[in-house]
Each structure stands twice: as C-alpha cells, then as structure tokens.
N, C-alpha and C positions, 0 to 999 in steps of 0.2 A: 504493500500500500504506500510506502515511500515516506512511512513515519520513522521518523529516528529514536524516537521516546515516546511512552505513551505510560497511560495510566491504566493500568488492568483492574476489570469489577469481574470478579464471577460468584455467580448466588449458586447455593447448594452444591451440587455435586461440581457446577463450574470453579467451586472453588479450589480444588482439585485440579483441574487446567492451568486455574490462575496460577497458583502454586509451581505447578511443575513447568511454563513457562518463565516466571520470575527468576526459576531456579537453573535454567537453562541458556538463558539471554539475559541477565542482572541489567547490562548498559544499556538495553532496550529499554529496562521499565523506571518510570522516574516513580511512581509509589504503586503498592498494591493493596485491593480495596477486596475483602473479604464479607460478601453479603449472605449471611446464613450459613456458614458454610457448612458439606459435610464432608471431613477429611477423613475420618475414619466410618466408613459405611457399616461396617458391625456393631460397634459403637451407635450410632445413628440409629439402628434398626431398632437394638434394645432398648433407646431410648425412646421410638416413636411405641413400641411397644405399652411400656410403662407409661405415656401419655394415654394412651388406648384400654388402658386398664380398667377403671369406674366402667366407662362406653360399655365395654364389652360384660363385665362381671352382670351388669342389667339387665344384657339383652336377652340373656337365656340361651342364647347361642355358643352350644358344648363344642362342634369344631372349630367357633372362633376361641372359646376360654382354651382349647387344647395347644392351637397354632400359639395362642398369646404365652401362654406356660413354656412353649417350644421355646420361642425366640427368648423370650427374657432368659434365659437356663443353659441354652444351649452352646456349647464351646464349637463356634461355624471357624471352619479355615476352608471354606471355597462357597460357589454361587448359590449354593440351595441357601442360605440366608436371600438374596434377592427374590427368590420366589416366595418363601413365607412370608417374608413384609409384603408384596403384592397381593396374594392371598386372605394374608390377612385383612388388606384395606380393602378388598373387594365385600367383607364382612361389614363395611361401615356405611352405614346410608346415609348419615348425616353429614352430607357434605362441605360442612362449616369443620367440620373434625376430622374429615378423612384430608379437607388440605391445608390441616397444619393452621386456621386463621385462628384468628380472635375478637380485631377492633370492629372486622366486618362481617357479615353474611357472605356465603355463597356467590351468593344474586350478584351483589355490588362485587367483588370480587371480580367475577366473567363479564360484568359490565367494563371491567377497566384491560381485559386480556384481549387483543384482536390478533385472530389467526386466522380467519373467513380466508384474507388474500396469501397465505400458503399454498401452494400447489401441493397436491397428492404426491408428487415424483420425492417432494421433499420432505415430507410426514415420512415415508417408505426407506429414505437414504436415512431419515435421524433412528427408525426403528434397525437397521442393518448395523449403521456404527455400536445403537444402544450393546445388541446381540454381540456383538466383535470385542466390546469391551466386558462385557460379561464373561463371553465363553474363554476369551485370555487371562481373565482371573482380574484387570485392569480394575475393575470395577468396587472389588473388595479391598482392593491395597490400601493399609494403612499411610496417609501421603503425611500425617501429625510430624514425624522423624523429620521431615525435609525443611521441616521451618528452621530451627536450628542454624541452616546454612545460609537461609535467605537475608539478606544485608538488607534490602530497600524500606525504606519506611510502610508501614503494613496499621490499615485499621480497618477493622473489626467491628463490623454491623450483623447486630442482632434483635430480634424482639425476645420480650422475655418471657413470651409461652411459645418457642418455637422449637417442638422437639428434635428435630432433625441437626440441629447447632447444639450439642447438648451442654451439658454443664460440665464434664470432663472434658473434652471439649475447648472450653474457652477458656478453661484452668491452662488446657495444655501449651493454647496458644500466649497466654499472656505471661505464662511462667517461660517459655523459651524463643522469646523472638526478641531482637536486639533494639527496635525501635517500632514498638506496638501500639496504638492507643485503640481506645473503646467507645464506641456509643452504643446504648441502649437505648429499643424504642418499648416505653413501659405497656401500652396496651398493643402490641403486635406479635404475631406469629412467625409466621414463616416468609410473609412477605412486608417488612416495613415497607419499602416504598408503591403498595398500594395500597395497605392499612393507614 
C-alpha cells in the first residue's frame, strides 16, 4: 500500500494478527492498538464458557450444561476446543449473550454492522482461510508469549463484560509488555466501539 508506518487495530482474534505482524515488521508499526483481544483462544473459550454459565444452568439444557462442564475442565491442546465453543453458542438464543454485548441489544448492534455489500466469493474465501487456520493448529496458539518481544507502544481496549479478553488475559498483557497503557469501557462487551 506504500505506507511506511502505520498504526495496527485488530479486535479479537485480529489481535492475534496484530501481534504477530508488530512482531514481525516493529519499523513498520508506529503503535499497536489491541481491541478485545483474544490471544490465547483456550483461555478465551473457558472464559466465554464461565460467562455462559447462569444462561445455561437455566435453560435446562443437559447437552449444553455437559459441552459447558467440557470446556471449563477440559485440558484442549488442539481444534476440538473451537468446535465446542461453536456448539456450545449454537445452545444460546439470546442473542445479546451469544455476542459477547452488554451496553446494547442485538437489534442496535446489527443496526450498526453492514455487510449486505460483501460479495458471496468473499464470505466463502474468509470461511476457507477460517478452516486453514484451524486445521494448522494457527488458531489455538497461545500468541500471550510474543508480547514480551514487542517494543512498540501497545494499548489495550476493552469492555468490562467482554468475555473473550479475559481477565488472565489483561493481567498477562499489562504484567509483560514494555510500554502498555489501558482503557476500559465500563458498560461494554465485546465491542466498545459500537457499544
């Protein structure tokens, strides 16, 4: 693109990119901007879990209290954790809690996301890459280790019902990165900047 510098944002699992881009090319990024991130996907999982916890103990639903039991307990070293956290959220109907919100509904949520002007070719290529990073294991790698090396100034946006950023987590990041700061957004979830 012919930029010399730049500022990297990646939310969730982008933060993961962010990261190993930062880490890769340092004199490319003048800071790096960590929006929810989830750097450890096991970690993540367990913790969307135990968000899901109340939801589910409710519902009466034994396959989801058994998947929920699975994942909080379970010692995963490969992909079958991404299928149970999928599985599992397919158990969630309340769609205010299956995506991570808080300050808003649903509704207002998908009021603020436009992907109408997507093309199908490109839904289909993001599903192919998702699958390639999974089936390589890319998916679950703990990326927490690589901040350690990252030198550029780095902050760290999160809400604070956002289970997918957990709380080991942001220990991890603010206990090992050399130049960190924080904001918290107090009534948001998973997506401060549409809450």
């Amino acid at each position: 693109l012919g930029i010399e510098k730049w500022s990297v944002l990646g939310h969730s699992y982008g933060g993961m990119l962010a990261c190993l881009y930062a880490l890769r090319y340092p004199s490319a990024v003048n800071k790096l901007i960590l929006d929810c991130p989830s750097l450890d996907f096991i970690d993540s999982a367990k913790s969307v879990a135990n968000y899901m916890s109340d939801y589910i103990s409710k519902s009466g639903d034994n396959e989801a209290k058994s998947l929920l039991q699975k994942i909080k307990t379970a010692d995963y070293t490969d992909k079958a954790v991404f299928f149970d956290l999928m599985s599992l959220l397919e158990h969630i109907e309340d769609m205010q809690l299956r995506s991570y919100l808080h300050g808003i509904t649903f509704e207002e949520y998908a009021e603020n996301v436009y992907t109408e002007e997507i093309p199908d070719e490109m839904w289909a290529n993001s599903e192919t890459h998702l699958m390639k990073l999974i089936d390589d294991g890319k998916m679950i790698e703990n990326f927490l280790p690589m901040l350690k090396n990252i030198r550029n100034p780095l902050l760290l946006i999160n809400g604070r019902y956002d289970p997918a950023c957990s709380e080991n987590q942001i220990r991890y990041i603010k206990e090992n990165t050399e130049n960190a700061s924080q904001v918290m957004f107090e009534n948001s979830g998973h997506f401060p900047r549409i809450e």
